[in-house]
N, C-alpha and C positions, 0 to 999 in steps of 0.2 A: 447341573449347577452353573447357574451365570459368573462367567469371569467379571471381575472389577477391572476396567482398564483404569491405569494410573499413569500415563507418557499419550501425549498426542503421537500418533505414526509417523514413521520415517518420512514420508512423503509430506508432510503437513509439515513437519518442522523443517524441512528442508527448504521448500516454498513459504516459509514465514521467512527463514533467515536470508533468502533471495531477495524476496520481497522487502525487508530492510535495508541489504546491501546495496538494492536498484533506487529505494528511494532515497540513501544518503550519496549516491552518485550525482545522482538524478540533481537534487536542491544545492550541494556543489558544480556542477556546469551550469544549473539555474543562475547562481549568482554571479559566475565566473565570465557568462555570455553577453555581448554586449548588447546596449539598449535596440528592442527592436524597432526599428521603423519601417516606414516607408521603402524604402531603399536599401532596409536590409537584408542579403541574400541567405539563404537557407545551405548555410553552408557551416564547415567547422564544429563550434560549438552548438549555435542552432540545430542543425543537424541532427548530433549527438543528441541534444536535449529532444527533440522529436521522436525519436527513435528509441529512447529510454522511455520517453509517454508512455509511448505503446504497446513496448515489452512490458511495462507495469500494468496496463490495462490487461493484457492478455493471460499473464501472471494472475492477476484477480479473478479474471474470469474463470482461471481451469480449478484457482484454490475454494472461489464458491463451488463450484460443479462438483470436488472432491470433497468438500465439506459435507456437501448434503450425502455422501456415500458412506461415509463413515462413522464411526461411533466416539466420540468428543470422550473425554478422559471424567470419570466423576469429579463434582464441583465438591468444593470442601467450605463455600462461604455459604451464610446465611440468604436468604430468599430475597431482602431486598439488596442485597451487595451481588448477590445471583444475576438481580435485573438489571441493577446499573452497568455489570460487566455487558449481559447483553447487547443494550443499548448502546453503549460505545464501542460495540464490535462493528455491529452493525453501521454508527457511525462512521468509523474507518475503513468499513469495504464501501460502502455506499461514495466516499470523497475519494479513496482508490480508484473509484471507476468517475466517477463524474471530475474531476482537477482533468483527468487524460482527454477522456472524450472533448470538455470545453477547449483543453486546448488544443485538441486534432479538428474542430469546428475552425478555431482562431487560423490555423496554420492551413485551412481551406480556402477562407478569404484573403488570404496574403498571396494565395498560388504557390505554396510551398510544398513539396511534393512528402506525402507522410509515407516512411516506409517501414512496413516492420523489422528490426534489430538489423536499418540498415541498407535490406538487400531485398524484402518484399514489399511494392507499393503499394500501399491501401487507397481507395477512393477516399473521392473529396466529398466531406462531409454540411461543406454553403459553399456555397459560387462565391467566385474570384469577385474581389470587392464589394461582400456583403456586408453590410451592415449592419447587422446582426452578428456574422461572424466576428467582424472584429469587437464588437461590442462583448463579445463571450470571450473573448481575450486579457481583458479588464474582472471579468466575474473568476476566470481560469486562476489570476495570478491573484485574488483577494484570497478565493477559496486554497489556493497551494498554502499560503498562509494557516489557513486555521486547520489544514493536515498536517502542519508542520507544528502547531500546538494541541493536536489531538496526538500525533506520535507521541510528543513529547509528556503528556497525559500519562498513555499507554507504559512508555519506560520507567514512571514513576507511581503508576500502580503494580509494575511486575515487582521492582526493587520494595516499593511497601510491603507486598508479600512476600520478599525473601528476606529481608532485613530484620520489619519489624511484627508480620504476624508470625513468619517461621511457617506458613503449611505445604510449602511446598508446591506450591502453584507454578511460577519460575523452572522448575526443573522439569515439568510436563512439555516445555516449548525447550529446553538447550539442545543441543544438538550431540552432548556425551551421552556414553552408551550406557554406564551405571548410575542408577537414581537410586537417592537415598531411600532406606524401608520407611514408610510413613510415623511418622513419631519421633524419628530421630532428627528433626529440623533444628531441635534446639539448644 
């Protein structure tokens, strides 16, 4: 007999609510850093902000890899609410990985050394005073933007299914250890 899974895995909600926590850091040092230029060193907050990229990049990368291992929790919406979920999943890993990478291109052309969480340096991904690099510095910081209204998307599809359709979808991603039996949402 096939189990029904009903809770995404310890592992997967655990790398969702990381991955939350890194990108609400991440877009406060974002704003808190000051303008880059020319002449601005890769230090402090810059820094930080480089180094959050990364660990978000690398975060994405292991939660796809674990994605595709595991078996996702039954869906309880209809076929085309099914797709649209899809598709802005996919949306959301896809800017998860691209917003990093643009701006570890960007922090190439500047000669800003990328390190992961910090302490491991990664290669430079355009030569020092690309043009191009820094050109994807400008596409980095339009697209942080529109992750930053796709999040916002996201937190207000989970609370739509927990507020107002009641099925329980919401509670497949919390990180408590009792989830309600199905039915009783409402």
């Amino acid at each position: 007999m096939k189990q029904v899974i009903t809770r995404y895995d310890a592992a997967s909600r655990h790398m969702h609510w990381l991955t939350a926590a890194l990108l609400g850091a991440q877009f406060v040092v974002a704003w808190a850093m000051p303008d880059i230029t020319r002449q601005t060193p890769a230090i402090g907050l810059v820094a930080w902000h480089l180094s959050l990229g990364v660990t978000i990049l690398g975060l994405t990368a292991m939660r796809l890899v674990w994605a595709r291992r595991r078996t996702a929790p039954a869906r309880s919406m209809k076929s085309i609410f099914h797709t649209l979920a899809a598709i802005a999943h996919k949306g959301l890993y896809t800017l998860l990985l691209l917003v990093p990478i643009l701006g570890w291109i960007n922090a190439s052309a500047r000669s800003f050394p990328v390190k992961l969480m910090g302490i491991v340096p990664l290669p430079a991904l355009s030569a020092p005073g690309s043009s191009f690099g820094h050109a994807m510095g400008d596409v980095h910081s339009l697209l942080a933007y529109v992750l930053l209204g796709a999040v916002a998307l996201h937190v207000c599809a989970a609370l739509y299914h927990h507020w107002v359709l009641r099925d329980g979808t919401l509670h497949k991603m919390l990180p408590l250890q009792n989830q309600p039996e199905p039915g009783t949402f409402r």
